[in-house]
C-alpha positions in Angstrom: 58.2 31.9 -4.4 58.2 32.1 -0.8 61.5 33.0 0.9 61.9 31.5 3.9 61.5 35.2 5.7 58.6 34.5 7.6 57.4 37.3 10.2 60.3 39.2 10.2 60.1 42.8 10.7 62.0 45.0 8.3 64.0 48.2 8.5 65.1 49.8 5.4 67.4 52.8 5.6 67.3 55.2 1.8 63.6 53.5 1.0 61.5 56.2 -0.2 62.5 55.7 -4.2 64.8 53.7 -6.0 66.4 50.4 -4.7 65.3 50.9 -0.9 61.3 51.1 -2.2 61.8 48.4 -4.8 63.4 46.3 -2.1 60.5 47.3 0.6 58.0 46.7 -1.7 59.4 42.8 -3.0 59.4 42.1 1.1 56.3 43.1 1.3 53.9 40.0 1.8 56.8 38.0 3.0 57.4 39.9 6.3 55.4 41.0 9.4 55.8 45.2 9.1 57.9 47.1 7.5 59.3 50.4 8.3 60.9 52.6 5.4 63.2 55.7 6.4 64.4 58.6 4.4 66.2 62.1 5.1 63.1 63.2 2.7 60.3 62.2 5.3 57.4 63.1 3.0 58.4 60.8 0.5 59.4 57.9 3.2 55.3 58.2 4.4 54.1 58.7 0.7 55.9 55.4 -0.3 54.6 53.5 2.8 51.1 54.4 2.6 51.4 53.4 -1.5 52.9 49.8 -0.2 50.6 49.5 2.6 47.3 49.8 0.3 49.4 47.4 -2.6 50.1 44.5 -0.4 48.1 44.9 3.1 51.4 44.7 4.9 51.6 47.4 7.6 54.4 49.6 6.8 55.9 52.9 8.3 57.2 55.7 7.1 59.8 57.4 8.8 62.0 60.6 8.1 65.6 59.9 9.0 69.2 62.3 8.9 72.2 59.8 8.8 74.5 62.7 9.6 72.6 63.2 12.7 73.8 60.4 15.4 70.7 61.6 17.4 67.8 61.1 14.4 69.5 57.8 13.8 68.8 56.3 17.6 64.8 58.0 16.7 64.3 56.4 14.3 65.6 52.6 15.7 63.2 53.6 18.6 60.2 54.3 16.4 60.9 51.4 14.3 60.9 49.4 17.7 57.5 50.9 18.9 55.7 50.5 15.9 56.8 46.7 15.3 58.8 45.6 17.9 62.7 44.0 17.1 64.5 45.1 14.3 65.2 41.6 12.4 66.2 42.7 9.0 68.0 46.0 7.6 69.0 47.2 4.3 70.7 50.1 4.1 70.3 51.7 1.4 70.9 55.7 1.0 73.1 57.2 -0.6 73.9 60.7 -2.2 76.2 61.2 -5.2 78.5 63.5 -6.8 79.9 64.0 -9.9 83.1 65.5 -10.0 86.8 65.0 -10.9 88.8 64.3 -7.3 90.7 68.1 -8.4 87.3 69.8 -8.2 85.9 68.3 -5.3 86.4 70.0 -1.8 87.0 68.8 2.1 82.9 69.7 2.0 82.2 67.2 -0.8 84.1 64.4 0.5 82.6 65.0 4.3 79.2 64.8 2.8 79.6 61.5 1.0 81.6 59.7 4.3 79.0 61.3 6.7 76.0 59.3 4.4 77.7 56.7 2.6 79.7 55.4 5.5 79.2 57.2 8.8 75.2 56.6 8.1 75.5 53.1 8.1 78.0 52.3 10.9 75.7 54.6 12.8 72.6 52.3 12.2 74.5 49.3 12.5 76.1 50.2 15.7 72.1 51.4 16.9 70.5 48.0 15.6 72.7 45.3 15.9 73.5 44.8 20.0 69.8 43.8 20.0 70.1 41.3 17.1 73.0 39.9 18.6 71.5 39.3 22.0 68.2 37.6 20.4 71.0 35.7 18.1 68.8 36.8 15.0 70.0 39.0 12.3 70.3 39.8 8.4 71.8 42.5 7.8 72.2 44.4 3.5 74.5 47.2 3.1 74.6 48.7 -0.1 77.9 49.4 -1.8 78.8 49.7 -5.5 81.1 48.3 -8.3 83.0 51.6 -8.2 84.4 50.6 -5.0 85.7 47.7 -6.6 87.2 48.8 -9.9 87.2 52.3 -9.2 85.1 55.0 -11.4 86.1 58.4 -12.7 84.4 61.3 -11.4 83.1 59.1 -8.4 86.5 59.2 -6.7 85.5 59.8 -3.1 81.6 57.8 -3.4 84.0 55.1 -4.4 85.7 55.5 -1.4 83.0 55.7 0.9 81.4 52.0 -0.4 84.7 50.4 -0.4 84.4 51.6 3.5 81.1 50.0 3.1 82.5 46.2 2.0 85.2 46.5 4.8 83.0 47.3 7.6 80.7 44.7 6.5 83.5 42.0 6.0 84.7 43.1 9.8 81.8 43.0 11.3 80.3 40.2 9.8 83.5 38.2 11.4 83.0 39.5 15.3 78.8 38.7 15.1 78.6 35.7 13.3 78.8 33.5 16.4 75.6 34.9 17.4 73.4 34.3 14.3 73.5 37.5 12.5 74.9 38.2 8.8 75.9 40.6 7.3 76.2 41.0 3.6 77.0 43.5 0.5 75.1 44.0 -2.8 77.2 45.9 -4.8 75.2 47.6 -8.2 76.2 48.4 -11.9 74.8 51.5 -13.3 71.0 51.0 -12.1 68.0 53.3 -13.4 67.4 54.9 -10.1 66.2 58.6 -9.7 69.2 59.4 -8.0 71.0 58.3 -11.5 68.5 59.8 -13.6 69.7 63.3 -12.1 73.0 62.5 -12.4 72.5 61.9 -16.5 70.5 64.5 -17.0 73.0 66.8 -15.3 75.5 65.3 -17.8 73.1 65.5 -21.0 73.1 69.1 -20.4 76.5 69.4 -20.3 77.1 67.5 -23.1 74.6 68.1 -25.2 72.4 65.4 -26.9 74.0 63.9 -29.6 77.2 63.6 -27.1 75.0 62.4 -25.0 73.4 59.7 -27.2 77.0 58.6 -27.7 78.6 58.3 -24.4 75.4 56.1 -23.4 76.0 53.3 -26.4 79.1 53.3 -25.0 78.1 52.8 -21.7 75.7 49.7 -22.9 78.5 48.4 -24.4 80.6 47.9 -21.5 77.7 45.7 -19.7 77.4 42.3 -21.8 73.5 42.0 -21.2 73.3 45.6 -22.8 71.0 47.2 -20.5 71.2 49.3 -17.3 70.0 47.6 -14.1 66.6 48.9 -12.6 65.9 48.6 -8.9 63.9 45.4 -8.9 67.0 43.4 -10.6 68.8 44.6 -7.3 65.8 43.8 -4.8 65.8 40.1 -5.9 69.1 39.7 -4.6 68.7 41.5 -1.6 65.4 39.7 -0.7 67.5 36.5 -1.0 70.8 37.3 1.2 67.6 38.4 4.0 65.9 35.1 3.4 66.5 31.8 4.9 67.8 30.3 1.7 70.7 32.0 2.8 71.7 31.8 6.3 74.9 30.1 6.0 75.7 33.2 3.7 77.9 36.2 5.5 80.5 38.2 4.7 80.0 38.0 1.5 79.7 41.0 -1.8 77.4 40.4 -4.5 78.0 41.6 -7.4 74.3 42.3 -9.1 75.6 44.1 -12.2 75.0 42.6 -16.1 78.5 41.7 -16.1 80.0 45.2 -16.1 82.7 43.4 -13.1 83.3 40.2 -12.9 85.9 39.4 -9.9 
């Protein structure tokens, strides 16, 4: 189904695996160039080149530290040289912990604000002057239903996206005049390989049959019964950048299997 992008040229912030690639590689076709950026460059240029040869749409890879103010403004020059204004971005990195809030540290908690929320004001406050001035923008930020609800053990990355919704809701209210939106896509629990470490951190600890238990009860708690993969989360983001909805801003979707449902 075609969107509405047209030739729109793409930034995506976290894109080398999980969402960010699923979400690079559904706009691929649909948009002019793409560039996808990751703190692990390697994998950034691997996933373009694999895009590139799947759909024919030129795509960069780029290597980018969010935590670095200086490798931010690099990479929204290189993005400009290689396909000229920035009209979409999707931010999409993340890191994750898994700790109580009592066993975390002043460290822990500075990583996950310096990438979860100082990474994306950082590349929205490097992109958007531009979008505003050519009154053309759509902006994704990435949050998660733990900032909504809250989630044990994921205290201070809960924290972080709910810093995540209220930037977006903020700044989504001083741009709009100008044609530029900006919205959220908050997850559920979603099969990326960033999760997949996380579980089988936790099937060690737990051993297996533990294990086997704690994730039926997981299941249970989403009324579709499965865990989200990236693609179920790409759809919505390829809509909220899409024509379809341009009278859309502001706004935090929920893309979950009913694990939240405010």
């Amino acid at each position: 189904m075609e969107l509405g992008i047209g030739e729109r040229n793409v930034l995506i912030v976290g894109a080398a695996r999980g969402i960010g690639r699923a979400a690079a590689r559904r706009l691929a076709g649909e948009t002019a160039k793409i560039v996808v950026a990751d703190l692990d460059a390697e994998a950034a240029v691997a996933t373009a080149a694999a895009i590139q040869a799947e759909t024919g749409t030129p795509v960069l890879g780029a290597g980018v530290d969010l935590r670095q103010p200086d490798s931010v403004a690099a990479l929204v020059a290189a993005a400009g040289e290689f396909m000229g204004p920035i009209d979409v971005l999707i931010n999409s990195a993340a890191v994750l912990d898994d700790k109580t809030f009592l066993d975390s540290s002043e460290r822990d908690w500075q990583r996950m604000i310096d990438v979860c929320l100082f990474g994306p004001m950082r590349v929205l406050h490097a992109v958007l002057p531009a979008m505003v001035e050519r009154r053309y923008g759509r902006i994704v930020c990435l949050a998660s239903d733990a900032a909504r609800v809250g989630q044990a053990r994921l205290s201070y990355y809960a924290a972080a996206k709910a810093g995540v919704i209220a930037l977006v809701k903020s700044v989504a209210q001083e741009v709009g005049s100008s044609g530029v939106t900006l919205n959220v896509i908050s997850p559920g629990a979603t099969n990326t390989e960033l999760r997949q470490a996380r579980e089988q951190g936790l099937r060690a600890q737990m051993g297996d049959e533990k294990y086997a238990k704690r994730e039926q009860t997981v299941l249970r708690m989403y009324p579709l019964r499965r865990i989200g993969d990236p693609d179920d989360i790409a759809g919505a983001i390829s809509f909220l950048v899409s024509e379809r909805a341009s009278w859309v801003t502001g706004q935090v979707l929920s893309v979950n299997g009913g694990f939240v449902m405010p």
